[in-house]
N, C-alpha and C positions, 0 to 999 in steps of 0.2 A: 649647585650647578653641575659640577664634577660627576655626583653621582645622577642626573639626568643623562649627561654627556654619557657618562657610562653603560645607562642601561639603552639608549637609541645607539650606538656603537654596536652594541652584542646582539640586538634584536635584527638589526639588517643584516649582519653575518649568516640570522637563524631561517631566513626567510628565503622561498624557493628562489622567487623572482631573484633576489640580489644575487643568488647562485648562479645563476640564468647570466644574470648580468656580470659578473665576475669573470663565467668560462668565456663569455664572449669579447671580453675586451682581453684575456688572456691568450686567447688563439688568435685575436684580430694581431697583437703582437707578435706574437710568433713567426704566424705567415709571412707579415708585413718584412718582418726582418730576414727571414731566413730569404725570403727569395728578392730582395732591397738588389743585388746585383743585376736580377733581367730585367728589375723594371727602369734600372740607369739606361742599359742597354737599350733596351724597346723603347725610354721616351728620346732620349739622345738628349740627356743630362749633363751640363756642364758636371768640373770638377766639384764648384761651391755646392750648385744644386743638390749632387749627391749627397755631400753631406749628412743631408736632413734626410736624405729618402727612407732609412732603417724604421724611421718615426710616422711616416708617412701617412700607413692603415690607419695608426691609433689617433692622428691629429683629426684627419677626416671624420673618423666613428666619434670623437667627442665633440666636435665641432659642429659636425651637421647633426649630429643627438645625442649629442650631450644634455641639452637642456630636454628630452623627449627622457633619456633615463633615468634624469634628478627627479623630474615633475612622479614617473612612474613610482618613480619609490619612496618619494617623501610627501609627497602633495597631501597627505593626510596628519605630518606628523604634529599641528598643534588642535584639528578641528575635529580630530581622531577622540583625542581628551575630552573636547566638550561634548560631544556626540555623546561616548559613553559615561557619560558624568564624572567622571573620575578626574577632571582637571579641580575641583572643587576640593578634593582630596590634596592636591599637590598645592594647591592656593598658601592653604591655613598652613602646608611645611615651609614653604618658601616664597622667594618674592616671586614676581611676574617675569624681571627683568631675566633673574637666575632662569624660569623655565625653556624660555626662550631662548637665551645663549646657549644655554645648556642641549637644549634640542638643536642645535645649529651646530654645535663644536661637535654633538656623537653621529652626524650625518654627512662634518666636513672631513672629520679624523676617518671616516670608511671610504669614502672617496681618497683620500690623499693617500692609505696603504695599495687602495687599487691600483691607482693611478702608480705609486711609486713600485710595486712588483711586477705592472706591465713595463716599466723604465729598466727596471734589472733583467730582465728576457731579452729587453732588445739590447744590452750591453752584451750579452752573451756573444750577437753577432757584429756588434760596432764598435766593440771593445773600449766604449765611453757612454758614459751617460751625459748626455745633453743640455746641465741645468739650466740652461736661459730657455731651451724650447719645455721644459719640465716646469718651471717656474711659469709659461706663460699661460699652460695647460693648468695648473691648479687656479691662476688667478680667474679665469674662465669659469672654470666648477665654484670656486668661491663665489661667484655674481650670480651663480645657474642657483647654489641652492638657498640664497638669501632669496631670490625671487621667487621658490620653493617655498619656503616659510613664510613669506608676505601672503601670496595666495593663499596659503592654510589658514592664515589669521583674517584674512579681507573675509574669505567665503565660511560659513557655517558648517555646510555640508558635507562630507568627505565622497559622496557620487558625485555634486558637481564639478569638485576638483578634480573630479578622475577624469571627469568629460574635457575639463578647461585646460587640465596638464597636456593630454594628450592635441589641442590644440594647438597651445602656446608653443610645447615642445616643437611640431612642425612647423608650425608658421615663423617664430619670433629668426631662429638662422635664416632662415630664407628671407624674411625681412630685413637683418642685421646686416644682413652680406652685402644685398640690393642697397640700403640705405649708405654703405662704409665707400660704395662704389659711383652709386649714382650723381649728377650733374643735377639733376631736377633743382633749383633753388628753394623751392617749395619746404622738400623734404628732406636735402640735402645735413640742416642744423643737425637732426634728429641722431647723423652719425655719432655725435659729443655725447649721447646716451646711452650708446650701443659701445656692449664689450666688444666686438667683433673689428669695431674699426682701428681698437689699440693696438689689433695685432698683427695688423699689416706689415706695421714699419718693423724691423730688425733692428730695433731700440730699445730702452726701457720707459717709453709710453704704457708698455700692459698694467705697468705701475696704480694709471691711474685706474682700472678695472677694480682694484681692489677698494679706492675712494668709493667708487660706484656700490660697490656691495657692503660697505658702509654705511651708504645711504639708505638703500633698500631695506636695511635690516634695521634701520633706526626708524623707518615709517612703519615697520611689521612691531618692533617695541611699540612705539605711539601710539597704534592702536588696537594691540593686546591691554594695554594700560586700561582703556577706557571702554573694554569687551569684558560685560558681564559675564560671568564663569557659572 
């Protein structure tokens, strides 16, 4: 499992895209923070609200695509294996459950260095790091890339996922948001499913976000289990 984890860790390191996507959540912090004073000033920020504003860029960029950059860069990482046959290879070494954790922990441990070097940038100019808004940003990315992994294991194809990530990725925030906010009775339950609605309150509700990507990656084992290889 360890060394799956290992080698899907080093490979997204290797790859342009995740470059791409590294400089960009690197500068979105930067900016965000360096200039966190005009935009107190221009919105006309209480004390509290300030606060949080240093973090501001980076909660928006992973918030409204986050799940648009996990989908981009993992949506392939179990149908990847079957595609090229080579999960038949990794079968006879280990079990199922291992490939699968294991392809999850080397896709969550690259996000969480991300995420945690865009947090030491903005310390530079907040002279703290935020662990409750840090803590509720990983619990997020934990939900975004088990659902990541589910998709890879439901669909076969690694085009279709490319098509259905870059869907999901747009739609499901925009859904989330709408669903964590809206009155509709209808559609209202639907927020109890949605990570987005944990993280409204200024509580430890995100908590249950991680329950959620528990789930999701316990349906993505279920049926890797019973997916000819």
């Amino acid at each position: 499992m360890f060394a799956i984890g290992k080698k899907e860790f080093s490979s997204l390191f290797q790859s342009i895209m995740s470059l791409l996507m590294i400089a960009l959540l690197l500068v979105t912090s930067y900016y965000s923070a360096k200039f966190s004073d005009l935009l107190t000033v221009g919105a006309g920020l209480s004390a509290s609200e300030a606060e949080d504003v240093h973090t501001a860029g980076l909660l928006f960029l992973l918030v409204g695509f986050g799940q648009l950059f996990v989908m981009g860069l993992s949506h392939d990482t179990i149908n990847r294996e079957l595609h090229e046959r080579t999960m038949r290879f990794l079968v006879t070494r280990t079990s199922r459950i291992s490939i699968v954790l294991g392809k999850y922990l080397g896709i969550w441990l690259f996000w969480f260095v991300c995420i945690l070097i865009s947090f030491l940038i903005i310390s530079l100019f907040s002279l703290k790091i935020d662990l409750f808004i840090f803590s509720q940003t990983i619990a997020l990315v934990t939900f975004q890339i088990a659902l990541a992994v589910l998709l890879s294991v439901l669909i076969p194809k690694p085009s279709y996922t490319m098509f259905l990530g870059v869907v999901l990725g747009i739609a499901l925030p925009i859904l989330g948001v709408w669903v964590a906010f809206t009155n509709n009775l209808w559609v209202s339950w639907l927020k109890f499913v949605s990570p987005y609605y944990y993280l409204i309150n200024d509580d430890y509700s995100f908590l249950v976000i991680f329950g959620l990507a528990g789930l999701v990656l316990a349906a993505a084992l279920a049926l890797f289990n019973r997916r000819e290889c």
